[in-house]
Structure formats: structure tokens, C-alpha cells
C-alpha positions in Angstrom: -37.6 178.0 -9.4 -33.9 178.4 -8.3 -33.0 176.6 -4.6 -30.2 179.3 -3.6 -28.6 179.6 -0.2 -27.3 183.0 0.6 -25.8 184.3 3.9 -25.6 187.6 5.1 -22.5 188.4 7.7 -22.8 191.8 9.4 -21.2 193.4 12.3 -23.3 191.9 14.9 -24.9 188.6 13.6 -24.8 186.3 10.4 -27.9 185.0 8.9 -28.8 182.1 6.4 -31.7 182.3 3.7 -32.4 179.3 1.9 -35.5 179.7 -0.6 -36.8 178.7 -3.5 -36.8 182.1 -6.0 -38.6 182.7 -9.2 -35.8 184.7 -11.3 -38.3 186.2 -13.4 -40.5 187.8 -10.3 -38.3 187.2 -7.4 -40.8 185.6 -5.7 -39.6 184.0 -3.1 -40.3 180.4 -0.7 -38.6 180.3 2.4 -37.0 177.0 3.1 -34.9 178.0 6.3 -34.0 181.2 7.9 -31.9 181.8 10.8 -30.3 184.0 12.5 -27.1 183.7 15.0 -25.5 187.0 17.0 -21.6 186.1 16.6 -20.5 190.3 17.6 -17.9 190.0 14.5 -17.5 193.1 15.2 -16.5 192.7 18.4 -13.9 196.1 19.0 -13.1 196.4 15.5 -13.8 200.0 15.8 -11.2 200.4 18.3 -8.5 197.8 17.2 -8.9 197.7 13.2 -9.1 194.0 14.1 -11.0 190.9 14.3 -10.9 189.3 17.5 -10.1 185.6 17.9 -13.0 185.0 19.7 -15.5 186.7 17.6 -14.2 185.0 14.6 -14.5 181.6 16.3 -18.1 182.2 17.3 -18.5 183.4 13.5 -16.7 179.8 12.0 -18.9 178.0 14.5 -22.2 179.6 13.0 -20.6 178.7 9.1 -20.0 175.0 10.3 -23.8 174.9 11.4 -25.0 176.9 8.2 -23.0 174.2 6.2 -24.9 171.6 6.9 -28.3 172.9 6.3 -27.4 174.1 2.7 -26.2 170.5 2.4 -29.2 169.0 3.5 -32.0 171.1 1.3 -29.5 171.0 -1.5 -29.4 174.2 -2.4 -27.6 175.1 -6.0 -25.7 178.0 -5.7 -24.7 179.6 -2.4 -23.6 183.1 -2.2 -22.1 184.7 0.7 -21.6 188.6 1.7 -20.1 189.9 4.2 -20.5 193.9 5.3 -19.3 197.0 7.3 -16.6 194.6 10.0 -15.3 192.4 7.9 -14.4 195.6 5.3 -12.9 197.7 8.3 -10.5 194.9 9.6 -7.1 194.6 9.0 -6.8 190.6 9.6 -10.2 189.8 7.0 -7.8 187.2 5.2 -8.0 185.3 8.4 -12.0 185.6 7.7 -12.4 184.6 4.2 -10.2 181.9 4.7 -12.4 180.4 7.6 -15.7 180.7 5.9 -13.7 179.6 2.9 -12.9 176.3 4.8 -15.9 175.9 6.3 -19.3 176.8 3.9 -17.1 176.3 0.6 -17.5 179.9 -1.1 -15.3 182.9 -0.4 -16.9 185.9 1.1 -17.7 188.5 -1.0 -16.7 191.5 1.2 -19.2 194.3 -0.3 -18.9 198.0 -0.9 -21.4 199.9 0.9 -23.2 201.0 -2.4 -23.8 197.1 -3.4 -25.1 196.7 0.5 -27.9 199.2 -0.1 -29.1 197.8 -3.8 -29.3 194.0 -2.4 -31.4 196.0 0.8 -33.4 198.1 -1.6 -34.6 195.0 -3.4 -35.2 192.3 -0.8 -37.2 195.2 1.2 -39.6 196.6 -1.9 -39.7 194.1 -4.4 -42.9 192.7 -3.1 -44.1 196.1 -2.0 -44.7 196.6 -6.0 -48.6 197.5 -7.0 -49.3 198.8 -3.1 -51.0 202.0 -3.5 -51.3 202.5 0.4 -47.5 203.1 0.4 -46.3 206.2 -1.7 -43.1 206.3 -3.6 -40.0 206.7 -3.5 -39.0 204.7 -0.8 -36.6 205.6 1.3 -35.1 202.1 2.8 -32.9 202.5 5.9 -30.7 199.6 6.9 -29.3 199.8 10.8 -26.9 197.7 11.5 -24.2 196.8 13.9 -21.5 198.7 12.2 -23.2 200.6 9.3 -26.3 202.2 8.2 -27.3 202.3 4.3 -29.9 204.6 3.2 -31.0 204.0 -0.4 -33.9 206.0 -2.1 -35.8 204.6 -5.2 -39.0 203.6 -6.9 -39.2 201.0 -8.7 -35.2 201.0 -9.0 -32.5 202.5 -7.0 -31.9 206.4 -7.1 -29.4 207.3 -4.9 -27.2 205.3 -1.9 -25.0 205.9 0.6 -23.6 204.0 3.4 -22.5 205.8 6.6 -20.5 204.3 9.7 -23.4 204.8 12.9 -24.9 201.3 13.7 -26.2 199.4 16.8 -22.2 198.0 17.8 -20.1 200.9 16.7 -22.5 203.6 18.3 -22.3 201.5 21.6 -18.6 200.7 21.8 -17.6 203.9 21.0 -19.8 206.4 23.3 -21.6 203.9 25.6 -18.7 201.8 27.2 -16.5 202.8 30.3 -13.8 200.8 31.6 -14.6 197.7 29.1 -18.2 197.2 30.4 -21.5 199.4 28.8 -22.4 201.9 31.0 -26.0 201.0 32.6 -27.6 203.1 32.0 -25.8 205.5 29.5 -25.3 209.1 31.1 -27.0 212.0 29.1 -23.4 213.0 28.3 -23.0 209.6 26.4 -26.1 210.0 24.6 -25.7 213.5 23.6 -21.8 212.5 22.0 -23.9 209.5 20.1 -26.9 211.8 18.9 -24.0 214.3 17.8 -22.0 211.6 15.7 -25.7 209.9 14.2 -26.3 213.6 13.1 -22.9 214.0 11.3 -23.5 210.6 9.6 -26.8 211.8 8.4 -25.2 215.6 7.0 -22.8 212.7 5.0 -25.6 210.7 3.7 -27.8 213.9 2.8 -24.9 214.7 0.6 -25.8 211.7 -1.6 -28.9 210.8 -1.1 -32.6 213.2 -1.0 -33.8 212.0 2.1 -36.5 214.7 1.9 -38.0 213.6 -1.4 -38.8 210.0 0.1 -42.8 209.5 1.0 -42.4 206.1 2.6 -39.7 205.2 5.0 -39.0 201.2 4.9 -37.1 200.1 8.2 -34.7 197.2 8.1 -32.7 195.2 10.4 -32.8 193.6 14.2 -32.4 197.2 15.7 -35.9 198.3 13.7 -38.0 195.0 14.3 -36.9 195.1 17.8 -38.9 198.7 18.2 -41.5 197.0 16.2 -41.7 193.8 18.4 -42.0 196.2 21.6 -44.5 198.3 20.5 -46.8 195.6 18.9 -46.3 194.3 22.6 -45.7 190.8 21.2 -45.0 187.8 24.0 -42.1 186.2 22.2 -40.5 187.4 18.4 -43.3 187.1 15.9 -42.2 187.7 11.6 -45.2 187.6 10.7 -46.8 190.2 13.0 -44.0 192.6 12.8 -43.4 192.3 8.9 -45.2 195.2 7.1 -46.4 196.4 10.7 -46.4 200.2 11.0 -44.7 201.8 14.1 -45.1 206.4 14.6 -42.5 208.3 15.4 -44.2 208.8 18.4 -43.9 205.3 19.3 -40.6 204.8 18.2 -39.2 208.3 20.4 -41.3 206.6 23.5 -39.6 203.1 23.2 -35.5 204.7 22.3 -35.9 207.1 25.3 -37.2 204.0 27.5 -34.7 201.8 26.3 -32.0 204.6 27.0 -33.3 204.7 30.7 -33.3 201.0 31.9 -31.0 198.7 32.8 -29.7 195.8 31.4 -31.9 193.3 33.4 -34.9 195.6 32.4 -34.3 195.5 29.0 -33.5 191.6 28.8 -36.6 191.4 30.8 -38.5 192.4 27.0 -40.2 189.2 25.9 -39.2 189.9 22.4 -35.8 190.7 22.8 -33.3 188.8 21.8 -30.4 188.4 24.1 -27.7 189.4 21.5 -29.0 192.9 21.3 -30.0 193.9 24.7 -26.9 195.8 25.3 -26.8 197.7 21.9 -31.4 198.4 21.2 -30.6 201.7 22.9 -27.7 203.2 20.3 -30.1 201.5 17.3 -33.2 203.0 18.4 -31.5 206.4 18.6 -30.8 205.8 15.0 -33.8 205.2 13.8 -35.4 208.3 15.9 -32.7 210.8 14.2 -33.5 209.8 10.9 -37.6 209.9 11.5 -37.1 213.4 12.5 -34.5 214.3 9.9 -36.8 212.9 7.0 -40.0 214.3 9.1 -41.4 210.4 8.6 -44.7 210.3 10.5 -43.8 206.4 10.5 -41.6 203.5 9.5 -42.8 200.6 7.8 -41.2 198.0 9.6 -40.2 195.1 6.7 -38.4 191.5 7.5 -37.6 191.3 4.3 -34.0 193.2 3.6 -30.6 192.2 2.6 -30.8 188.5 2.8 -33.6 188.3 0.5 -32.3 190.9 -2.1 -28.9 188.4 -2.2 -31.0 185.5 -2.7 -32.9 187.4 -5.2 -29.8 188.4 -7.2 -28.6 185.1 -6.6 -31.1 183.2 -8.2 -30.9 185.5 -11.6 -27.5 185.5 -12.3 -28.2 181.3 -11.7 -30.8 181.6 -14.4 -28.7 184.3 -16.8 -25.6 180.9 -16.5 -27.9 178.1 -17.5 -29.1 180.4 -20.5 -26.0 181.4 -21.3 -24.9 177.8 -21.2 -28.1 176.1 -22.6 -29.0 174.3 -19.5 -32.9 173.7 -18.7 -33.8 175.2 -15.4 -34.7 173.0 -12.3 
């Protein structure tokens, strides 16, 4: 086994794995995993920029993941960052922080290597289920991207297209600085017209139709999951592998498009970081349910962060054979 520590920075919150992986199975023991909302971000869509405060909130999430890496020991520590930190003009400023502060430069990634590190974190354990038909289509909502990626036991086709959680809710749900409370139809119809273009891009690429099983990642999709198992506080283990309809999932985005922001916070399972933006995610996820004519999504906790740790921990293993080293 391979103690690797690997981060994850997206648009609306940065997340630590550290685990224990078998290179030759990518099995997987979770040591620590935790997630902090930093909004990175934060009006990047409208300024090309990071903001100073959103990149101290991000630093200050770094300084705390330091010190856990340091404490389980972990061996080799890889960090990605996605869809904000590739927009923004001022991303120097961002390396060099998490530079000075976890000890590893960011690898800002294309959105092709995005959805191969999803594609494997989300079905590598799914291998020998026959209740779930392939290929899989793995969707990946995010704060400022979406990756769709369709494969079997390997990846087929990816594409990454700009509709996530943030950008969707900055750029048709906010008036005068503030989100409107609830969005007007007006707003919603601009978003459902600009998650529909997205999806004509990504259809370009990728055979969304081909896919039997649709594999839902992300805090926008175990969110929906959360509400509709009813759960009384966050629950992994209940909501990984949980399967949510479409029905379901078009009840709980046109509920979340109606309340207000005291409603929604009011959710036991919500967290508070995406209170304001569940309503542009969900809206996602329903658009690509009825483009792909998925009866359901199969709701995994398992994504990104583990397909980096995964990678991680093989090219660990290819180096110490390459260099004659005995593993751990």
C-alpha cells in the first residue's frame, strides 16, 4: 500500500484525501477526508480574476490541509486544481500560495484530464456489478464546470463544458450583487437555455445516448441525494451508491428553485456553502437526466479525489520500480 495525500481545488470548495491505495487494484483506505467551501471562484466569471478574499479563504484551507498530510505522513502529495483556477488571469498569485503553503505546485488541469481522474475514482469499484449496465456515463457538476465522460472499463469519450453550480448562479441568478430569492422564471429559463447549449457542445464529443448507467458526482448531486433519502444530518455512507429517479430529482430542483434562502438552509443535510447555488446544480443534473432519458442517477461519493489518489499512488509505485526501491 501507497499513503498518498491528494487535494482536489474546484471552483466552489477544496477537498483533502488521504488513503492508503493498493496500485495494483486501486483499492483504497481512507485515512482523512474533508471538505472546506472557500467560493475560489468567487466572480471569476465576471472579472477573469481571483479575488483577494477568496484566495485567502483558499490559503487558509492549504495551511490546515498541511498539517494533516504532515501528521499521517503521507508519501507523495499531489495537488489539482480545476475549472477557476484555469479561467483566471492572476493564477500565478494561486500556485505560488499553495506553493508556499502545502509544498507542491498546483497542477492546473485540462478539462479532458478532470474527467479521466472522475471516470476512475467513480467506477473503479463499480467493476464486476452486474446490477449496473455499461458504459457508464459519469457526470461531474461542479462550481464552474461540468465533465461528462463515457466508458466501460476505460474511458471512451470526454468533454468538459463551462455550466456548474457557481457560474450558472452568478451569471443568471444574481441582481444587484445579491442572488435573487427566489430566482424569477425569466432567470431560470436564461439558465435552462445556457445548460442546454452546454449539453449540444458536449454531445458533440461525447454519445451521451449510448450510456446505460448514469453515475452522478459532486456536492450539487449528493445534495439531491441527501434530500431525497430524507437524511437528518450528511450521511456518505447512506448516500454513496444510493439511487435517486428522475422523478425525484425534477421534484427536489423545482422545490429548491421555489424557496428561499432560509428555507433551503433550513435542509438538515445541506451544507451551508451551497445553499445559495443547490438550485442552478440541480437544474443541471435534471437537463442531463432528460437529455440522456436516465430513468435514474447513481449517486457515488467516490469521484475526482479518489481517481487522483488512485493515479497518484501508481505512478508512486511505477518510481520505486523504476528506481529499485521496495514498496512500503
Amino acid at each position: 500500500m501507497t499513503r498518498v495525500a491528494a487535494v482536489d481545488c474546484g471552483t466552489n470548495s477544496i477537498r483533502l484525501l488521504v488513503a492508503d491505495v493498493d496500485p495494483a487494484s486501486g483499492a483504497l483506505v481512507e485515512l482523512d477526508r474533508r471538505m472546506t467551501v472557500v467560493r475560489l471562484g468567487q466572480g471569476v466569471d465576471r472579472t477573469g480574476r481571483l479575488a483577494p478574499e477568496a484566495l485567502e479563504r483558499t490559503f487558509a484551507a492549504c495551511r490546515a490541509y498541511a498539517a494533516v498530510i504532515k501528521e499521517l505522513g503521507a508519501e507523495r502529495v499531489r495537488f489539482v486544481a480545476t475549472s477557476a483556477s484555469r479561467d483566471a488571469e492572476n493564477r500565478d498569485d494561486f500556485v505560488r500560495g499553495v506553493l508556499e503553503t502545502i509544498g507542491v505546485e498546483p497542477e492546473v488541469i485540462s478539462g479532458d484530464q478532470e474527467a479521466e481522474f472522475s471516470f476512475t475514482g467513480a467506477t473503479r469499484e463499480l467493476a464486476g456489478r452486474d446490477d449496473l449496465a455499461k458504459p457508464y456515463l459519469v457526470v461531474d457538476i461542479g462550481g464552474g464546470s461540468t465533465e461528462f465522460v463515457v466508458g466501460d472499463d476505460r474511458v471512451r469519450a470526454a468533454r468538459s463544458v463551462d455550466v456548474g453550480c457557481v457560474r450558472m448562479t452568478e451569471r443568471h441568478l444574481v441582481a444587484d450583487g445579491r442572488v435573487t430569492d427566489p430566482p424569477t422564471r425569466e432567470q431560470i429559463a436564461a439558465m435552462r437555455a445556457d445548460i442546454e447549449a452546454a449539453l449540444d457542445l458536449a454531445a458533440e464529443t461525447v454519445p451521451l445516448g449510448e450510456a446505460r448507467t448514469l453515475v452522478g458526482l459532486a456536492g450539487s448531486v449528493t445534495t439531491v441525494a441527501a434530500i431525497a433519502l430524507g437524511l437528518p444530518e450528511y450521511d456518505s455512507a447512506a448516500i454513496h451508491h444510493s439511487r435517486i429517479s428522475y422523478e425525484r430529482v425534477r421534484e427536489i430542483g423545482e422545490r429548491m428553485l421555489t424557496a428561499t434562502h432560509a428555507e433551503r438552509a433550513a435542509i438538515p443535510s445541506m451544507h451551508p456553502g451551497r445553499v445559495d447555488v443547490i438550485g442552478a446544480g440541480v437544474l443541471v443534473l435534471r437537463a442531463i437526466m432528460e437529455r440522456t432519458g436516465a430513468r435514474e442517477v447513481v449517486v457515488s461519493e467516490h469521484d475526482i479525489l479518489d481517481g487522483i489518489a488512485i493515479r497518484t499512488a501508481e505512478e508512486a509505485e511505477a518510481d520505486k520500480r523504476r528506481s529499485g526501491l521496495p514498496n512500503r
